[in-house]
Backbone as a printed PyTorch tensor [residue, N CA C, xyz], in Angstrom:
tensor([[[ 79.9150,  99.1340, 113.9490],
         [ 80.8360,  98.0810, 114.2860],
         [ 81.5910,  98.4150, 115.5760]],

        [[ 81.5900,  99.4770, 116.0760],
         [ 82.7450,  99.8570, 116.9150],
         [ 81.6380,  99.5300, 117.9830]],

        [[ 80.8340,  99.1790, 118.3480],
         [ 79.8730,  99.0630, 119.7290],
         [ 80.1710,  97.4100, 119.6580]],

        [[ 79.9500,  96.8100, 118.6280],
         [ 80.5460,  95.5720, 118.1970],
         [ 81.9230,  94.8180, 118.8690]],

        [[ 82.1220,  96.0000, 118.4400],
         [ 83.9370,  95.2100, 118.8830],
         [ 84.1170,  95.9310, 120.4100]],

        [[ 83.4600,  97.1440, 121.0580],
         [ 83.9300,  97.4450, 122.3520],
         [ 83.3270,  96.1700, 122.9880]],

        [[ 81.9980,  95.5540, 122.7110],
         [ 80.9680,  94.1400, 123.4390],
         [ 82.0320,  93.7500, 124.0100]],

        [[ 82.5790,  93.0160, 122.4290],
         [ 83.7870,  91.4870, 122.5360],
         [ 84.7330,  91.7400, 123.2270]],

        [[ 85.5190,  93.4060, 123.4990],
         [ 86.6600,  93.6220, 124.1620],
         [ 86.4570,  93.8120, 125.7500]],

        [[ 85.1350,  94.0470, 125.4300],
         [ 84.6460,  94.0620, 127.3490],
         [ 84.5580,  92.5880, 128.0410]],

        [[ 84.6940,  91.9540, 127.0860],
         [ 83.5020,  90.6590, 127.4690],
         [ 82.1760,  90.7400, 127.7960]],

        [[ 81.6610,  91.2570, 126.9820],
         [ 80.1520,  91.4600, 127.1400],
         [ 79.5740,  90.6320, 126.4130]],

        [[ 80.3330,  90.2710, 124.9090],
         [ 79.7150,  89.5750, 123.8360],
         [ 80.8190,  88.4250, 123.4830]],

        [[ 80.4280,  87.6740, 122.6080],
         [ 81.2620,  86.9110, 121.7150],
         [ 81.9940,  87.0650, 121.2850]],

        [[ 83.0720,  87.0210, 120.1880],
         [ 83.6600,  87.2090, 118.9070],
         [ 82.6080,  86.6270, 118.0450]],

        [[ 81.6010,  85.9230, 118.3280],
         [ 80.9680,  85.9170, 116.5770],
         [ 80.0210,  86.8710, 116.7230]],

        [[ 80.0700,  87.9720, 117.5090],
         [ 79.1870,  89.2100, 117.1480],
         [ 80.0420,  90.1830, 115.8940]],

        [[ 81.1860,  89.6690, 116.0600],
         [ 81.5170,  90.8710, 114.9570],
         [ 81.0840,  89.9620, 113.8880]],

        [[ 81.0120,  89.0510, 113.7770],
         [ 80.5570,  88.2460, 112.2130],
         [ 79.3820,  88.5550, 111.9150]],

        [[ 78.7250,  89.4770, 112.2450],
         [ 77.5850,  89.9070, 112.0730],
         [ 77.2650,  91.5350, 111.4570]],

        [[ 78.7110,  91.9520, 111.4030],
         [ 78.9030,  93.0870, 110.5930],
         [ 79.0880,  92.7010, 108.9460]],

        [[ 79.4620,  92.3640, 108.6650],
         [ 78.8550,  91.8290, 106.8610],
         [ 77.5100,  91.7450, 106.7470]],

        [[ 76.7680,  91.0800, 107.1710],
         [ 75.0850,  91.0530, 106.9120],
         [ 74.5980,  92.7060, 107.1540]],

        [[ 75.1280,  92.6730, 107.9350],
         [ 74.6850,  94.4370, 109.0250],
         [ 74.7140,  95.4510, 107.6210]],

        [[ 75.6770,  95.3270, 107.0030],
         [ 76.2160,  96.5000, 106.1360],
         [ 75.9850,  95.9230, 104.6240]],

        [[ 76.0880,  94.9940, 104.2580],
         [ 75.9130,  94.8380, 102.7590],
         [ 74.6160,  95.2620, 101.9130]],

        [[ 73.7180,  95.4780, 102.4980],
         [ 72.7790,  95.6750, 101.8660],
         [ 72.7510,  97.1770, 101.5430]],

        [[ 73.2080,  97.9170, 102.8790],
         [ 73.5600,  99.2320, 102.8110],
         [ 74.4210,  99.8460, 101.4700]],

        [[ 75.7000,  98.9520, 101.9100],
         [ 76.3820,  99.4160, 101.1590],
         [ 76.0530,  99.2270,  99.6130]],

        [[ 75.3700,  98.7890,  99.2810],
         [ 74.2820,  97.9470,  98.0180],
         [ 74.0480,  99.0990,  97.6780]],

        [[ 73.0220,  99.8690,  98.0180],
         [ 72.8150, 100.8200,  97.9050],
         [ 73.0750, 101.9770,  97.9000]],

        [[ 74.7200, 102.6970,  98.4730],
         [ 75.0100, 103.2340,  98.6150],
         [ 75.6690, 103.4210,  97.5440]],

        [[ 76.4020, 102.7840,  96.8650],
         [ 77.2790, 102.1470,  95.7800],
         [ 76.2420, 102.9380,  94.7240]],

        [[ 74.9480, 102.0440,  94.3500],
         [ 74.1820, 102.3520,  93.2390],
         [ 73.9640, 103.5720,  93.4730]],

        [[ 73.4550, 104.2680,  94.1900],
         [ 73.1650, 106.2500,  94.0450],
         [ 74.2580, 106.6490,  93.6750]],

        [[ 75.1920, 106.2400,  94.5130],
         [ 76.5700, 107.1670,  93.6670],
         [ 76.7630, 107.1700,  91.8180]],

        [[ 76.6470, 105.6170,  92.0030],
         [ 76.5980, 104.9450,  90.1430],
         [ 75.6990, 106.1340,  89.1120]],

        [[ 74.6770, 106.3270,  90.2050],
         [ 73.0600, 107.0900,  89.5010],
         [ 73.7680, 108.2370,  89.0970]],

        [[ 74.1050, 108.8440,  90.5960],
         [ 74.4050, 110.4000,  89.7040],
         [ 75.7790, 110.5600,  89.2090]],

        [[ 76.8060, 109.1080,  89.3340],
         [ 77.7000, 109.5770,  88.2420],
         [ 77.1250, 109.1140,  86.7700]],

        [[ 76.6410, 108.2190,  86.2660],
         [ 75.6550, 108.0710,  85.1830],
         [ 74.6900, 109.3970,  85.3320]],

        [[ 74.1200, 110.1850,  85.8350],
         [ 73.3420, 111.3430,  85.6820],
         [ 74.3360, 112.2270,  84.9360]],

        [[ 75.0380, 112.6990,  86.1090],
         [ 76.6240, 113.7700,  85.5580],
         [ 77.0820, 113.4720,  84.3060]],

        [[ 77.3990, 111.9930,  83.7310],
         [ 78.0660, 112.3000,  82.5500],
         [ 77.1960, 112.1770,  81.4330]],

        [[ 75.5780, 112.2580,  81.7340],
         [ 74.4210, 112.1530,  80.2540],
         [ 73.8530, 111.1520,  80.2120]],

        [[ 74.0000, 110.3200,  81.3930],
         [ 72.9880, 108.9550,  81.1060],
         [ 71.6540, 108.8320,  81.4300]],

        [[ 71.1120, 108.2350,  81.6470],
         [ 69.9820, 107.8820,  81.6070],
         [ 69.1820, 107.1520,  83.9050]],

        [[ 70.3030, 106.5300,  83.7300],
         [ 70.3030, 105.8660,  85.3890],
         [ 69.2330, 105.5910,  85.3180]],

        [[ 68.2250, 104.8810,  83.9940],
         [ 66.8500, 104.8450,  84.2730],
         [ 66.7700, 103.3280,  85.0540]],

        [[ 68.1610, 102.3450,  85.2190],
         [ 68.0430, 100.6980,  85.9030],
         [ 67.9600, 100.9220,  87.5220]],

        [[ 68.6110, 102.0870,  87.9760],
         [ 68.3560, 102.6920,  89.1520],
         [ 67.7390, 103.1770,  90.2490]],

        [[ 67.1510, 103.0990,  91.4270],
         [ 66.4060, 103.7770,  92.2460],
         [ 66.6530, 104.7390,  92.8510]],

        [[ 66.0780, 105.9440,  92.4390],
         [ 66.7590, 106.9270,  93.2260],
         [ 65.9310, 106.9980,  94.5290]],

        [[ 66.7320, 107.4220,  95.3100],
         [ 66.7730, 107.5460,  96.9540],
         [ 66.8260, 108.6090,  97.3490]],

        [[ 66.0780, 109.7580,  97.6810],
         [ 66.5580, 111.1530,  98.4100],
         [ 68.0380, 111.4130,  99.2870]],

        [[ 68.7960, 112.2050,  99.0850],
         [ 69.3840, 112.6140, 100.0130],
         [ 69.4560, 112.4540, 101.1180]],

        [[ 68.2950, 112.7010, 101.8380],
         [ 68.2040, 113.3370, 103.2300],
         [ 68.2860, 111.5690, 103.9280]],

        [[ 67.3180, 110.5150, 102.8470],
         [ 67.1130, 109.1090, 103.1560],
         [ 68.3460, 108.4480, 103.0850]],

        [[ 69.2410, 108.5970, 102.5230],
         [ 70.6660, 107.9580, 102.1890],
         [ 71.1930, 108.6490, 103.2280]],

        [[ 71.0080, 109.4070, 103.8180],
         [ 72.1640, 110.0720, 104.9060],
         [ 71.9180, 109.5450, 106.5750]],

        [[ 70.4870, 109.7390, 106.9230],
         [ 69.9800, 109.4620, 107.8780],
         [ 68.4180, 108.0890, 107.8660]],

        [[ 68.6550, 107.6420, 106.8040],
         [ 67.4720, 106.6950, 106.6720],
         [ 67.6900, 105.0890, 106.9340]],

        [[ 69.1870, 104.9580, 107.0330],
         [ 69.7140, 103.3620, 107.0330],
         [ 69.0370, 102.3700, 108.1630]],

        [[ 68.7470, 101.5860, 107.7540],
         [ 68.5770, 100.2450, 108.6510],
         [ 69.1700,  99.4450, 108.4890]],

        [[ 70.0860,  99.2480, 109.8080],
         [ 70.6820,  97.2070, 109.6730],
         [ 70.1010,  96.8750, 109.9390]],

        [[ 69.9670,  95.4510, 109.3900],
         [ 69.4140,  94.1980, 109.7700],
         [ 70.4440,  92.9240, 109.9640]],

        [[ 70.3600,  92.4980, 110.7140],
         [ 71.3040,  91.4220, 111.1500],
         [ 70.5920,  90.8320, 112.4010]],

        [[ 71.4350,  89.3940, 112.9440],
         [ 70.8290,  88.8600, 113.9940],
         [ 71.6540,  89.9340, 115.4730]],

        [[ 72.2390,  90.7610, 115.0900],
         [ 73.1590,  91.5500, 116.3190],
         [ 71.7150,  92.6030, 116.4900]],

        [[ 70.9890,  93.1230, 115.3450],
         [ 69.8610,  93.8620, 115.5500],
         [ 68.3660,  93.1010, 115.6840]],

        [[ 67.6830,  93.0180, 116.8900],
         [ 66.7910,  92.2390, 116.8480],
         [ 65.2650,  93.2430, 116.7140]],

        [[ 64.5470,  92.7920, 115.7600],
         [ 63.7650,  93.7240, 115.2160],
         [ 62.3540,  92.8320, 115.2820]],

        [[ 61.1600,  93.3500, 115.3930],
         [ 59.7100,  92.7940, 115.3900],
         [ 59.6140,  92.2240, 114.1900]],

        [[ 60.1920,  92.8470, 112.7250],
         [ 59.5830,  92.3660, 111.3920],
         [ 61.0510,  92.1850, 110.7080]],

        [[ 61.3760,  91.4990, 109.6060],
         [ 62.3990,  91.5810, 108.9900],
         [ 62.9020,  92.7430, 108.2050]],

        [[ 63.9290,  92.8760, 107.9420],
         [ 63.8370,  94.5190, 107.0160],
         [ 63.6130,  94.5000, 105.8890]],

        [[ 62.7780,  95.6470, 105.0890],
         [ 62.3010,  95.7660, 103.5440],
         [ 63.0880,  95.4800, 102.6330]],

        [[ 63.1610,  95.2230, 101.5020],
         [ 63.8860,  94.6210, 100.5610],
         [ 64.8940,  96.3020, 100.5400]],

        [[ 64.6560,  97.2840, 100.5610],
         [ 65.4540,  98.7550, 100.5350],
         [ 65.6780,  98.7780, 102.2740]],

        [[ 67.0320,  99.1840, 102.5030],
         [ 67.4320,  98.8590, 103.3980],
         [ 67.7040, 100.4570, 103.9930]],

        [[ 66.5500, 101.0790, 103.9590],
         [ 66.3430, 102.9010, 104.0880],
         [ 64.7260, 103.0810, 104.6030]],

        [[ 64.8410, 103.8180, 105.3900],
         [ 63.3850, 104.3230, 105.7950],
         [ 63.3070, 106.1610, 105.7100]],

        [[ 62.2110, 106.8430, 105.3390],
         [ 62.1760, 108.0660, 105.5600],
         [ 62.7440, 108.5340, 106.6680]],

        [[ 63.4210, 109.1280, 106.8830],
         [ 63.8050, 109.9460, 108.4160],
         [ 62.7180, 110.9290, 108.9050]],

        [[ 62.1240, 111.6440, 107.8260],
         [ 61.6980, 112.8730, 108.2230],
         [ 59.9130, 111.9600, 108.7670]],

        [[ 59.6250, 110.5610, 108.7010],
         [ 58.9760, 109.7870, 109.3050],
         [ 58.9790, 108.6820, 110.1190]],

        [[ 59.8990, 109.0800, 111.4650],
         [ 60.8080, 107.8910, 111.6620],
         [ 60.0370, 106.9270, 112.5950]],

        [[ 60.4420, 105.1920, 112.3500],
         [ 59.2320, 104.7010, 112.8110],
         [ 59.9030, 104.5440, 114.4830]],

        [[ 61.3330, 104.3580, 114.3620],
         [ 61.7030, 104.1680, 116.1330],
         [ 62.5240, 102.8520, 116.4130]],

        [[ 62.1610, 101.0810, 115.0610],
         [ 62.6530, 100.4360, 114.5720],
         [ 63.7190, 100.3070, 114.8480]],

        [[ 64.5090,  99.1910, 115.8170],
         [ 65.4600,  98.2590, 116.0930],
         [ 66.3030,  98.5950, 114.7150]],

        [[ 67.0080,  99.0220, 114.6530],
         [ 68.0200,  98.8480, 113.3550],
         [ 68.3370, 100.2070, 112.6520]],

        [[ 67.3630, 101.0280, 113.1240],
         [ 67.8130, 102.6340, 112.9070],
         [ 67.8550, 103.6990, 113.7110]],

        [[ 68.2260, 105.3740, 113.3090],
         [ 68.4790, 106.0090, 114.2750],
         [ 67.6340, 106.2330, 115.5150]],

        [[ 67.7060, 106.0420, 116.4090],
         [ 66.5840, 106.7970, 117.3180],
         [ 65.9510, 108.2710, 116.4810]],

        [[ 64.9920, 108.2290, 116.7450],
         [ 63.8940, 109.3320, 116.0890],
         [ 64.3680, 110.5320, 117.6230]],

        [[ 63.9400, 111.6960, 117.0070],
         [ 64.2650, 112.8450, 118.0700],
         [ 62.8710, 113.3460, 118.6640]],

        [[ 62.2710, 113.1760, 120.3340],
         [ 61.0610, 113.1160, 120.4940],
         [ 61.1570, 113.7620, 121.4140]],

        [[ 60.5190, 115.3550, 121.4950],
         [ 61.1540, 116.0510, 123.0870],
         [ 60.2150, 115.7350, 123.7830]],

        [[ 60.8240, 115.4930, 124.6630],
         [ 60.6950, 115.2650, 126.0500],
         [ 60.5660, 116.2000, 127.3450]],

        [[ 59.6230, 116.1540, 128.5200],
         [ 59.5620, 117.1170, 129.3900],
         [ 59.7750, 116.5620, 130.6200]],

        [[ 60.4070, 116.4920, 131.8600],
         [ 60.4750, 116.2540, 133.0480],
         [ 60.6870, 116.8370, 134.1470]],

        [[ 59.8720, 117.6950, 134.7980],
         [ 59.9670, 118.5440, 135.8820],
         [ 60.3910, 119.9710, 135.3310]],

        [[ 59.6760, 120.1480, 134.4360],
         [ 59.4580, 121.3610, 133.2870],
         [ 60.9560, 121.3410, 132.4840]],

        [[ 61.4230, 120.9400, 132.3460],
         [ 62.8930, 120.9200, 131.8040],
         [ 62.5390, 119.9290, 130.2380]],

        [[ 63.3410, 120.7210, 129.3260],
         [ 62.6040, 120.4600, 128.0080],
         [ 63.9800, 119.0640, 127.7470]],

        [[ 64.0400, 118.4600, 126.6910],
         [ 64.9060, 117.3910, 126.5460],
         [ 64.7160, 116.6650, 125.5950]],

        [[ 65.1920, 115.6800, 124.6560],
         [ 65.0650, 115.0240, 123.9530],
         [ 65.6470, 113.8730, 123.9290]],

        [[ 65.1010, 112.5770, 123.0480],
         [ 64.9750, 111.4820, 123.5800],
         [ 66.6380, 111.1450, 123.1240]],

        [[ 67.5990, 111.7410, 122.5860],
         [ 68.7610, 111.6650, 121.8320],
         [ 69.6450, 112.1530, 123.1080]],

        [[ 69.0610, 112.7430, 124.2530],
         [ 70.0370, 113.2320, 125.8880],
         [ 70.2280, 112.0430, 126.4570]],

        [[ 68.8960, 111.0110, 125.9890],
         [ 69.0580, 109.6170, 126.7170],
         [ 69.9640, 108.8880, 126.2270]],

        [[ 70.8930, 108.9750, 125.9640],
         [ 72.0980, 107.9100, 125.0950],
         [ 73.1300, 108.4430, 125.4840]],

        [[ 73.5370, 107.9910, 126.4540],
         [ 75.0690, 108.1760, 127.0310],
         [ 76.1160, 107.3880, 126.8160]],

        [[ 76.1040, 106.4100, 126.0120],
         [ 77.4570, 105.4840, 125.7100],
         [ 76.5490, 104.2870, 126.2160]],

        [[ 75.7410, 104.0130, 126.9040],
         [ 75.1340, 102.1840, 127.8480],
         [ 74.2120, 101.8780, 126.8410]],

        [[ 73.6070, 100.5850, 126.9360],
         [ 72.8990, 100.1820, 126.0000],
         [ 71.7580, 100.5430, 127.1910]],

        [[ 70.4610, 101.8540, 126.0880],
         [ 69.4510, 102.2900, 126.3720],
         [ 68.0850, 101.8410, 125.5180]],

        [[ 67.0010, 101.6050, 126.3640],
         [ 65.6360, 100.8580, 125.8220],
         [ 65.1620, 101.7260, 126.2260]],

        [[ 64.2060, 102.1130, 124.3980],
         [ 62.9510, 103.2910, 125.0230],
         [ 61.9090, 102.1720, 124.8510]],

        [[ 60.6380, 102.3490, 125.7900],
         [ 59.5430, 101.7830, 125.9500],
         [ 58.2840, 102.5570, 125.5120]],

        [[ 57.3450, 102.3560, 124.7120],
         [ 56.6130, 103.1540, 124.4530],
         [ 55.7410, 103.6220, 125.6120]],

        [[ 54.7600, 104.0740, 125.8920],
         [ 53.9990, 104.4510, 127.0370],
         [ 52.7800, 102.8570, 127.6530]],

        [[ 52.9460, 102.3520, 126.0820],
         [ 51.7700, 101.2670, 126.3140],
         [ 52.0430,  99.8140, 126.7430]],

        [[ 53.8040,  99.8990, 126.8550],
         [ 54.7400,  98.5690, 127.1080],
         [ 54.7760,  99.0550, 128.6760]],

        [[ 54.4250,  97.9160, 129.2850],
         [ 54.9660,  97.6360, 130.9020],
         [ 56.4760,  97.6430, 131.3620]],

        [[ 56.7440,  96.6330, 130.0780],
         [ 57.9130,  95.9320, 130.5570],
         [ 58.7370,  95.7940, 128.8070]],

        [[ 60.4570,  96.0400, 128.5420],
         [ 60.6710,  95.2530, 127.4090],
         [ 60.5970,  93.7660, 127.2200]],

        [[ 60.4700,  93.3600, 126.2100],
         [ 60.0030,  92.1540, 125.9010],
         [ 61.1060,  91.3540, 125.9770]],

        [[ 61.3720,  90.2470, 126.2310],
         [ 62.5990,  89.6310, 126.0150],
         [ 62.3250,  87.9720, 125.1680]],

        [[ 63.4390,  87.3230, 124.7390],
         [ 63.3520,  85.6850, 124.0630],
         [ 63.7420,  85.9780, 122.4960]]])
């Protein structure tokens, strides 16, 4: 949200970009809610068998928004989490960590994010796509 609201305070964006933080997060938080539920139903002897459990590592670093503020090729999965430790690169989650080499100097694709809004292009895109 806070890239959200710096847009609108720059004038870069709207004010109905922040209305786009509820969609962004509810599904998340959907889920975030129920694991906790799981292993406090685990902890006190239950069962949590109505539950999906979610790895760790996927609840920490696996989130995808989806909203119209995130514009994505496909809509997002009904689980609003992707493996990290398989990351696809996907409009709506973390940048994946991909080192990088340039004039022998080692680097990773996570040096490229300085605060500006940054587009990685795969090798096989000319140009980003726009509409």
């Amino acid at each position: 949200m806070a890239w959200e609201l710096a847009a609108v305070l720059k004038g870069q964006a709207g004010p109905a970009l922040l209305d786009t933080c509820e969609q962004e997060r509810r599904l998340v938080a959907r889920l975030t809610l129920g694991q906790a539920m799981r292993q406090l139903d685990a902890r006190l002897g239950g069962t949590a068998d109505d539950l999906t459990a979610v790895d760790d590592l996927t609840m920490i670093f696996g989130y995808r928004y989806d909203s119209p503020a995130v514009r994505a090729e496909t809509s997002a999965p009904d689980a609003p989490v992707e493996d990290p430790r398989e990351p696809s690169g996907r409009p709506g989650l973390r940048a994946p960590h991909v080192r990088l080499e340039r004039a022998r100097t080692a680097s990773s694709t996570h040096d490229l994010f300085t605060g500006a809004f940054t587009a990685l292009i795969a090798p096989d895109m000319s140009a980003p796509r726009s509409g």
